[in-house]
DRENKEDO-153056 format. One record per residue (C-alpha): residue number from 1; x, y negated, z; residue in one letter. Coordinates in pm, whole numbers, plus 50000, padded with zeros to 5 digits. Layout:
<atoms>
ATOM, num, xx, yy, zz, residu
ATOM, NUM, X, Y, Z, A
...
</atoms>
This chain:
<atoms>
ATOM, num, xx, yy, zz, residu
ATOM, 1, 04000, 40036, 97502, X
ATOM, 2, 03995, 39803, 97182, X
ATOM, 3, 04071, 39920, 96844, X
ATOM, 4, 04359, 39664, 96928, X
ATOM, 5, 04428, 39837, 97208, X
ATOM, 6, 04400, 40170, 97116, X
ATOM, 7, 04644, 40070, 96804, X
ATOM, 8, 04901, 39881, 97018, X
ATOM, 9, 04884, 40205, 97244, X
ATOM, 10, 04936, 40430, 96967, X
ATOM, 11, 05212, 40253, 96782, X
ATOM, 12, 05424, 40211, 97112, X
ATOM, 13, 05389, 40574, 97158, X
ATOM, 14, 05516, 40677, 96788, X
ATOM, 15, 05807, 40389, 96910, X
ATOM, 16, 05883, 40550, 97198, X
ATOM, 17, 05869, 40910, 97079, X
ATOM, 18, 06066, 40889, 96765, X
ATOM, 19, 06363, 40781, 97029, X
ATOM, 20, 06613, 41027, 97116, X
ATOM, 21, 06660, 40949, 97502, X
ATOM, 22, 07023, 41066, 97642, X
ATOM, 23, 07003, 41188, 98026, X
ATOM, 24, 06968, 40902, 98188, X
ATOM, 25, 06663, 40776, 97966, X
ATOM, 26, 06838, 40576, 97772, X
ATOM, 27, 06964, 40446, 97394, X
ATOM, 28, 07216, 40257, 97323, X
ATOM, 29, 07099, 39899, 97142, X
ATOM, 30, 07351, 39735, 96892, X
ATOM, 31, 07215, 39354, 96829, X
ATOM, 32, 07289, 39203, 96491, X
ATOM, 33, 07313, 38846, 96332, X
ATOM, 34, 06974, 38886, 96137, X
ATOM, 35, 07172, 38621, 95932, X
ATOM, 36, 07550, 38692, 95891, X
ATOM, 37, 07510, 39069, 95991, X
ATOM, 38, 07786, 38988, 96275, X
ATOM, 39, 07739, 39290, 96539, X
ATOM, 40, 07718, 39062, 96873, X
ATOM, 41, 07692, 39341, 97127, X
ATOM, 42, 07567, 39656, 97253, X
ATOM, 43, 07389, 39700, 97548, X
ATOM, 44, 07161, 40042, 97667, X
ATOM, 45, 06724, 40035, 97677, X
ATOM, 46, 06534, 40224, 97856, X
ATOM, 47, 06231, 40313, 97708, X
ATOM, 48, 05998, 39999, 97916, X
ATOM, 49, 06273, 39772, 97752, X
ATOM, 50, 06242, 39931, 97403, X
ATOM, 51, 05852, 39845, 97467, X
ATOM, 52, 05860, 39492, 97582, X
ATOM, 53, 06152, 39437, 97291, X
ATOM, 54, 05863, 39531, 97020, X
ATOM, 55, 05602, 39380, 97211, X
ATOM, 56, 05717, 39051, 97343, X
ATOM, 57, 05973, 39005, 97005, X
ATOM, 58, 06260, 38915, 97214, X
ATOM, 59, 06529, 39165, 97344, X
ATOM, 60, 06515, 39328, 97645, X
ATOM, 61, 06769, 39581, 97787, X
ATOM, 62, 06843, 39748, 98077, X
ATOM, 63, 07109, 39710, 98290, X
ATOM, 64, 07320, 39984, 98399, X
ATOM, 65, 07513, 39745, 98691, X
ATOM, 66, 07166, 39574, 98814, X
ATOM, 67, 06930, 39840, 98795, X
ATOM, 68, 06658, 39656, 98615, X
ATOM, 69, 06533, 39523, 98343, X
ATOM, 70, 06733, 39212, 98215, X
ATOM, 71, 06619, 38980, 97944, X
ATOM, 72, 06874, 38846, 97713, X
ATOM, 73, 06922, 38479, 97771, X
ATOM, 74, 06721, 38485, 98135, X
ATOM, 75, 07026, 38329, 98340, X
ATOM, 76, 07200, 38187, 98029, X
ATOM, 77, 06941, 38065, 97802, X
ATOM, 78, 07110, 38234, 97513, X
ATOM, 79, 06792, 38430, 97392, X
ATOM, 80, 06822, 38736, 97110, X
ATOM, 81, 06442, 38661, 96937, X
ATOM, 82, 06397, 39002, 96796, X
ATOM, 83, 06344, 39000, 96382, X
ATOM, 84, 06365, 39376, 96300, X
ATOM, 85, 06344, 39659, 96481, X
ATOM, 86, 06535, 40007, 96338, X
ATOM, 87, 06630, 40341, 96455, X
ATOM, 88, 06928, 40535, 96272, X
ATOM, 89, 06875, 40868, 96101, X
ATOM, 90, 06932, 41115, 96431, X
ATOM, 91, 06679, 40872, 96657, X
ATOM, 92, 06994, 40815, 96868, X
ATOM, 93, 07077, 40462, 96844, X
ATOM, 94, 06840, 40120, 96805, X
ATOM, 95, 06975, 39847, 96610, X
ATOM, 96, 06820, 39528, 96657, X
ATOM, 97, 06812, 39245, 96406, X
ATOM, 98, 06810, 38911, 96581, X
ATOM, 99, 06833, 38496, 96581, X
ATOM, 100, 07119, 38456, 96859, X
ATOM, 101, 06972, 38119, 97055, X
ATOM, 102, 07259, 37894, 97118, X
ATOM, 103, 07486, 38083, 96899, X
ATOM, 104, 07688, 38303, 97228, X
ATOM, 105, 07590, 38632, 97280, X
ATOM, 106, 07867, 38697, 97504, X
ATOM, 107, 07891, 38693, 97902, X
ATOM, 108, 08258, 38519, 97808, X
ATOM, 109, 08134, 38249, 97637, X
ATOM, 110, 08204, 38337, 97307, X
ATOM, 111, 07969, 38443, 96925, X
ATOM, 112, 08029, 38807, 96975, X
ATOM, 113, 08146, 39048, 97269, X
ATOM, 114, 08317, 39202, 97015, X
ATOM, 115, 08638, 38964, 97016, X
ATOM, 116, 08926, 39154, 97046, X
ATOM, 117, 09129, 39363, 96734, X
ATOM, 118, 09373, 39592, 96795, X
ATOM, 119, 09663, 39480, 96651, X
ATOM, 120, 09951, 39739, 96671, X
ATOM, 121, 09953, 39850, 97010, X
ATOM, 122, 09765, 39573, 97133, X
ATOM, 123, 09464, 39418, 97170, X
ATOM, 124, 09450, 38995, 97030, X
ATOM, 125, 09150, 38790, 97118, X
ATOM, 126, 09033, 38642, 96729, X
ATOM, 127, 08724, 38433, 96857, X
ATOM, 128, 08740, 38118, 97084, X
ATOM, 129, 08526, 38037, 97394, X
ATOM, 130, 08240, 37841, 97264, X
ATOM, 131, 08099, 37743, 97601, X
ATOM, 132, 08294, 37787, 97949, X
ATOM, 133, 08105, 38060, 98186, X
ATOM, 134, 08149, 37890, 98446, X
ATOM, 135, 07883, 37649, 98256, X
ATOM, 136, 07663, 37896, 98167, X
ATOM, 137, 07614, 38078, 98455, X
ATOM, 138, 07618, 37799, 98732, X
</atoms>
């Protein structure tokens, strides 16, 4: 190995083993508006995902549903290009600082998958749909 190599190595390892992994091997991932400091989703990494985040500087998760890894923006172009990377005080949750590419980080179309307030008993949507689905995911 390289110095590179053996520094790359050693850094993903302190990464990976500062992590506190639930059962299934994984950590939930909150991305953020590097910007604004909107929260624009959540989504679960695995510990490859959590690797290829650092190295590649663009977020991968994994997906419970799929099985696999899934890089944000892959079907929809909407890529999360990672600015920060940061681990809360019990190792138990990644937060992700990021430039949202094309502004939706949402499945739904819309800035933030976290749309709805409860209001009363109920839940009101306060964002609009910035870009049909249906579009996005032809």
């Amino acid at each position: 190995m390289t110095g590179k190599a053996v520094t790359e190595a050693k850094t993903t390892d302190g990464l990976i083993d500062a992590v506190s992994w639930n059962s299934d091997g994984l950590v939930p991932a909150i991305a953020q508006d590097f910007k604004s400091g909107r929260v624009l989703m959540m989504a679960w990494m695995n510990r490859e995902s959590l690797r290829l985040t650092a190295s590649e500087g663009r977020a991968v998760y994994w997906s419970r549903s799929r099985g696999k890894l899934w890089r944000k923006g892959e079907s929809s172009g909407h890529e999360q290009q990672v600015r920060e990377i940061r681990l809360d005080c019990d190792g138990d949750t990644v937060l992700l600082l990021v430039e949202q590419r094309g502004g939706i980080a949402c499945h739904t179309g819309r800035t933030s998958c976290f749309y709805r307030v409860l209001d009363g008993e109920q839940w009101q949507v306060n964002q609009p749909v910035i870009k049909d689905p249906g579009e996005i995911y032809e």
